[in-house]
N, C-alpha and C positions, 0 to 999 in steps of 0.2 A: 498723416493718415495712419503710421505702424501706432501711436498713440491710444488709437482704442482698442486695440489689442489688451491693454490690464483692464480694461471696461468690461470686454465680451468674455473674456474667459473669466474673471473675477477672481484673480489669483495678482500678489503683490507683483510685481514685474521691477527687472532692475531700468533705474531710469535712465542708463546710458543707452538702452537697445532702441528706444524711439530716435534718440539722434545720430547712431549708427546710417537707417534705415536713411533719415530724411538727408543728411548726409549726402549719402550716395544719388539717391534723386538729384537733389541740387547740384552738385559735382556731375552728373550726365548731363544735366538742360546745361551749366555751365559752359562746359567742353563742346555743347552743340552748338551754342550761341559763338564762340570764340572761333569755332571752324566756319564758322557763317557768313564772316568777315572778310571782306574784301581789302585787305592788306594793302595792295597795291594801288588802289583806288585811294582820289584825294579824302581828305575828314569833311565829314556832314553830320547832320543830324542823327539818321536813324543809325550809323556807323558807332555815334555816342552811346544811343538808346540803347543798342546791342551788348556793346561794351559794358558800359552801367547795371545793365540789369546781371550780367553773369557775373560781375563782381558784387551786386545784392545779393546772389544768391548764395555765394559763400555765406554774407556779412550773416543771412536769415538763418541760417543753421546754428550759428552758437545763439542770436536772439530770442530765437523757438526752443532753446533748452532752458536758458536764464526761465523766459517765462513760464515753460512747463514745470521750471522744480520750484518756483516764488506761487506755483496757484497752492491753493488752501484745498483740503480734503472737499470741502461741500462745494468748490468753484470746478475742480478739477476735469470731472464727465464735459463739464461746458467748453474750458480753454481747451481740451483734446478736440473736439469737434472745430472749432475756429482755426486751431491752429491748422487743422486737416483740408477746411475750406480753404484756409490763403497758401496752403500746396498747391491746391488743385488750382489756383487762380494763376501764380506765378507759372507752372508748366505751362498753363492757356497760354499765358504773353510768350513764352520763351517758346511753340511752338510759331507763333503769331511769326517774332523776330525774327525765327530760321529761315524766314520766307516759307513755310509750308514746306518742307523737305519730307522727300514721301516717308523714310524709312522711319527717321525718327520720329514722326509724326504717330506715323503707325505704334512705334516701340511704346511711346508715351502715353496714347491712350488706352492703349492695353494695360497697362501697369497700373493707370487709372482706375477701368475698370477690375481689374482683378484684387486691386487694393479695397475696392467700396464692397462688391460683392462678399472679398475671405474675411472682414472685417465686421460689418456695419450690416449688413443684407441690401434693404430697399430700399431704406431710407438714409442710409450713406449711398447706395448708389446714386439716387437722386440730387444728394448736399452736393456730389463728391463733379456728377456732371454738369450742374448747373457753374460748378464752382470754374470749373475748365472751358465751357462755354461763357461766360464770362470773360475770365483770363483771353479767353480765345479773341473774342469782341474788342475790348481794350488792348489788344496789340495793333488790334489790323487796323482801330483807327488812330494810334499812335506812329502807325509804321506804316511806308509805303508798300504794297506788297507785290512782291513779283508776279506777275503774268501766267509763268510756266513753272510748273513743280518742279520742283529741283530735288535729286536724286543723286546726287552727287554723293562717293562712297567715302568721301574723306571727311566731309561732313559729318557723315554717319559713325564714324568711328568710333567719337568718343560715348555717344546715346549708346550704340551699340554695347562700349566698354563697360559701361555705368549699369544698364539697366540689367548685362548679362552677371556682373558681380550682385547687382540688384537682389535678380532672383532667387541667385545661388545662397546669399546671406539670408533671404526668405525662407528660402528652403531648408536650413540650417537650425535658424530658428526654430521653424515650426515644427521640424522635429526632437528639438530641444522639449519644446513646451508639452509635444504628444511623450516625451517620455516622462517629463513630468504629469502629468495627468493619469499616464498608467500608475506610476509610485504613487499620487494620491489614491487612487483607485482602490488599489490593494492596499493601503495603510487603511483608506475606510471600508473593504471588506471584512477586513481585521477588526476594524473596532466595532464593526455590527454583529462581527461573530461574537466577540467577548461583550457587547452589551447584551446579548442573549440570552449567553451564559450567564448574565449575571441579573438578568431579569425572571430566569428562570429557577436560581437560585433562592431571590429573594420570593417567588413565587412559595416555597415553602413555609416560610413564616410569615402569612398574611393569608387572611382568607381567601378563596377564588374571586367573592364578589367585588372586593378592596381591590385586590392583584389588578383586576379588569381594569378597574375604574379608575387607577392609579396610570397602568400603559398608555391607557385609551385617552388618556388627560380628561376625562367627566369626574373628577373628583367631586364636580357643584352637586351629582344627582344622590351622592349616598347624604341625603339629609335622614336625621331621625325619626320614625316611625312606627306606628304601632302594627304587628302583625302577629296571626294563628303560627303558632309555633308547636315544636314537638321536639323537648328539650332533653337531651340524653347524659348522664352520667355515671361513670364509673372509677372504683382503683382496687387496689389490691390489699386485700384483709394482710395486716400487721407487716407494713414494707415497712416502717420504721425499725421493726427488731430485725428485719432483713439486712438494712444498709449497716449495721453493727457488726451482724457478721462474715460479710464478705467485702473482700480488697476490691476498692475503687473501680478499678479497669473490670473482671469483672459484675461490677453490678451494673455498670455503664453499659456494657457488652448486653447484656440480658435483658438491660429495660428498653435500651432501645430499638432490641430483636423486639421485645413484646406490644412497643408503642408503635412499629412500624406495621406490624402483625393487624394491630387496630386499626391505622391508619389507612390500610389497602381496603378492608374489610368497610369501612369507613365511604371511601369514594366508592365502593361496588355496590354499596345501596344508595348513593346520590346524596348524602349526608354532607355537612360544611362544619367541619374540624375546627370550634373556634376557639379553644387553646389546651395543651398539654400543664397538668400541676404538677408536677413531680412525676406520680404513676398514675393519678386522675385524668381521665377523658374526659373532654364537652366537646356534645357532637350539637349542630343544631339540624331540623330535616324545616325547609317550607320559606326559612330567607331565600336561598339561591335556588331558584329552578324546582319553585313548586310548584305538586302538582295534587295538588288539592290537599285539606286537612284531612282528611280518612286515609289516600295514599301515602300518603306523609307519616301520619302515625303508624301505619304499617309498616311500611320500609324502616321506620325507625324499631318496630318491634323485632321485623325480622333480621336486621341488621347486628341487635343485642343476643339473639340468640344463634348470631356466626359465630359473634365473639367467644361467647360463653363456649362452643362447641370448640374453638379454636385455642383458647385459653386453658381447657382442660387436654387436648392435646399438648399443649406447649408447658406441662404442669410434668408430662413424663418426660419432655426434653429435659426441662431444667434438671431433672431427678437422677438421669442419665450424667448428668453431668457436675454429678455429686451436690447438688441444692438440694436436703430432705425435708426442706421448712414448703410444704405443695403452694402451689400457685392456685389460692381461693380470689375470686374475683367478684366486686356487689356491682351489680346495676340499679339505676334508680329510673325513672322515664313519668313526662307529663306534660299536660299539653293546655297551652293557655295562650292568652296574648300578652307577649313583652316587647318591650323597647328594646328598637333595634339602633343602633347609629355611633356616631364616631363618638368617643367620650376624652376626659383628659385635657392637659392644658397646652399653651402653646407650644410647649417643645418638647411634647411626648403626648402622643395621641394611642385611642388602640379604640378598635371598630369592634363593637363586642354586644352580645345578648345583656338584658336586665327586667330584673323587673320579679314580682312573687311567685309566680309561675318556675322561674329558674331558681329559685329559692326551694322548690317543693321539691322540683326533679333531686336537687342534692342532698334534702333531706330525706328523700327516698333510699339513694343509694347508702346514706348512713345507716337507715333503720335495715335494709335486705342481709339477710346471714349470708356466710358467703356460699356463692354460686349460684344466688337467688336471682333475680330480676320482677321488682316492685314496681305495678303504672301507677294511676289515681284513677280514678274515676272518669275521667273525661278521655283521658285515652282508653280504656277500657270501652266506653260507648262507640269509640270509633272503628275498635278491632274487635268485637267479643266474634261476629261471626266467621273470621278467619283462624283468630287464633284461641286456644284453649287455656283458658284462665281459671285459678282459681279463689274465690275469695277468702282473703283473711282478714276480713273485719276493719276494725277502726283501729288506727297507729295513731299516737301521739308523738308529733315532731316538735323539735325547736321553734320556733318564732311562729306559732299558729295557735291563736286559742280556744280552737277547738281539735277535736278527732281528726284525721284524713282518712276516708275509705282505702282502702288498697288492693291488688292482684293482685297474684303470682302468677309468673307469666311459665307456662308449661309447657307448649311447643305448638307449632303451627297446626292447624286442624287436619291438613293434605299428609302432614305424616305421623298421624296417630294413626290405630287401629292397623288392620290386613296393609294398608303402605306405609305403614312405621321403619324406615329408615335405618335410626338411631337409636340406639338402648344402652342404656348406664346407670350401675346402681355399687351403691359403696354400703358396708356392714366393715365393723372388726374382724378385719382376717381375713376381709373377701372387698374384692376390687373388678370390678366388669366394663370393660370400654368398647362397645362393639356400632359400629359403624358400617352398614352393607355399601355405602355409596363407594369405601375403600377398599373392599372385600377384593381380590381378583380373583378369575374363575378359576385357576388354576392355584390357587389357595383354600377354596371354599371345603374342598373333603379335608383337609388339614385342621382349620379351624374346627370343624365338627367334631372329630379327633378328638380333638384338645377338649371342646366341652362335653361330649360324653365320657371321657377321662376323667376329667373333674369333677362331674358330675356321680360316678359312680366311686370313686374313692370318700367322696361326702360321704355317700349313702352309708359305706362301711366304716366309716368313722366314729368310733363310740366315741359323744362327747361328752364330759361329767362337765 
């Protein structure tokens, strides 16, 4: 019966603990059957029977082991149960032979059931009774049976001995096995935290929509496909003569203040980051979580011009921090239908934008001077009435044989005019950054100060 114990819990189990357990069983019915005997009485039949069986039930303890460690992994589940049946069959007989003796009778079928039930549930209880009813049958027509219950406490002694060491080694057990299952418990809390951690790590270098489809195991659904896209590009006007003049650690320090600066900016308009060049962004907006091609290309316009707002801020950090080469930034932005899907060969894949469309967007951010932000035409149709554009005519790009119309992308329409926000203008000799969203009230006569200061020191300024 202790047998299916590595069954239910499904943890290896050492193989001595099952013949511990049946051990002791047999060793009780034993000792019951041998007090059951009438010693002084001549030899007969059932005196044999009696005899016989509690020396089988020594012999079936080392038997039941032989053949529990000779079963083969895929027979295993099966010999536990059989072997568990012909327990319950022999206790049947060896109450049978006691003559029914109240107490052991009682001890044994307790142990029965409490074995089928902590075990098995209801379908070992059922193997486990049928198995003892049986047993039970097959003594009483082997054995003559006494009359009167026999209650006799000398009888009872050794069931008593057996089944109280029984329980107690039960008990032992089982909280052996509950402390092992805590220790599992919390080695796999542990390793759910650290696979987490490290799901959430790799979440960084993969797209959102890849990351999903990768945890969620639907990897079958990212097939390739064609969709309205709104392809975003940008880098930093002459980072190559940048990385020349400054030591490793800082430039590393800087680009990836500046790339994370992007990056935030990035998921705050719903944009899907689909890979960093060096100091180049590609943002894409309308794969993951669109929401329509006109919102889409706006969020992606107005998304370019946080940057832009944020990049010339972070142009007086760097400055601050002795970099005098400014942090000029091109954007390029357009919007078309490209191929979306995993691309690459068998043992290196990458889930990424393609197509002319994404060709344009980059040839955009080539042709913008810096600071600029260049759409095409079709994004331009999607935003002209939010945002303020201006045209600059036909650009010749690389790989197109003709013109491409082009914007300049000026600023959102809600803060131009009486709610204009934001004002910046650059001249030799003169530099202006003023931002009312930063202003604090308790700054505001201050700032004023400073520009009727400057403003009246110009005026008296004779310039030749």
């Amino acid at each position: 019966m202790q047998d299916q114990l590595e069954e239910n819990t499904g943890r290896s189990l050492n193989p001595r603990y099952p013949l511990y357990f049946r051990t002791l069983i047999c060793f009780a019915a034993a000792g019951t059957l041998v007090n059951a005997i009438q010693w002084s009485t001549p030899w007969h039949l059932d005196k044999a029977l009696t005899l016989g069986l509690a020396a089988f039930l020594l012999v079936y303890t080392v038997i039941a082991y032989q053949i529990s460690r000779s079963a083969s992994p895929q027979n295993a589940a099966n010999v536990r149960r059989w072997l568990s049946f012909t327990d319950t069959i022999l206790i049947g007989m060896a109450i049978a032979l006691a003559n029914f003796s109240l107490l052991p009778s009682l001890l044994f079928v307790t142990m029965v059931q409490f074995n089928a039930l902590t075990e098995g549930g209801g379908r070992s209880w059922f193997e486990h009774n049928t198995g003892l009813l049986l047993g039970t049958g097959g003594g009483y027509l082997i054995h003559e049976p006494a009359l009167v219950v026999n209650a006799d406490l000398n009888i009872s002694a050794a069931s008593l001995i057996g089944v109280f060491t029984y329980f107690c080694a039960h008990a032992f057990y089982t909280h052996k096995q509950l402390s092992q299952l805590k220790d599992s418990n919390r080695a796999l809390t542990q390793e759910q935290h650290t696979s987490k951690m490290r799901t959430y790590k790799l979440s960084k270098y993969l797209p959102q929509r890849l990351w999903r489809a990768v945890t969620n195991g639907k990897e079958g659904e990212l097939v390739t496909e064609r969709k309205l896209l709104t392809v975003f590009f940008s880098d930093i006007k002459d980072f190559s003569q940048l990385t020349e003049e400054l030591e490793a650690e800082t430039l590393t320090q800087l680009l990836n203040s500046y790339l994370s600066e992007m990056a935030r900016i990035a998921g705050q308009y719903g944009g899907t980051i689909d890979k960093f060049i060096g100091d180049a962004v590609m943002v894409v907006f309308g794969d993951d979580d669109s929401k329509g091609p006109k919102s889409d290309a706006l969020r992606c316009v107005a998304m370019a011009l946080a940057m832009r707002k944020r990049a010339r801020e972070m142009k007086q950090e760097w400055y601050n921090k002795g970099i005098s080469r400014p942090l000029q930034v091109r954007m390029g932005i357009n919007t078309g239908y490209c191929t979306v899907g995993i691309f690459g060969t068998a043992n290196y894949q990458s889930y990424t934008v393609m197509g002319t469309h994404v060709n344009l967007a980059a040839r955009l951010e080539g042709a913008a001077q810096p600071g600029e932000i260049l759409i095409s035409h079709e994004t331009w149709a999607l935003i002209k009435h939010s945002v303020m554009c201006r045209d600059k005519g036909h650009v010749t790009v690389k790989g197109f044989s003709t013109p491409v119309k082009v914007y300049q992308v000026t600023d959102l329409r809600k803060n131009l005019g009486g709610q204009q926000s934001y004002l910046e203008d650059h001249a030799p000799g003169f530099s202006m950054h003023l931002d009312l969203d930063k202003v604090r009230n308790y700054d505001k006569d201050k700032v004023l100060q400073s520009l009727e200061k400057a403003a009246e020191t110009l005026k008296s300024k004779v310039i030749i």
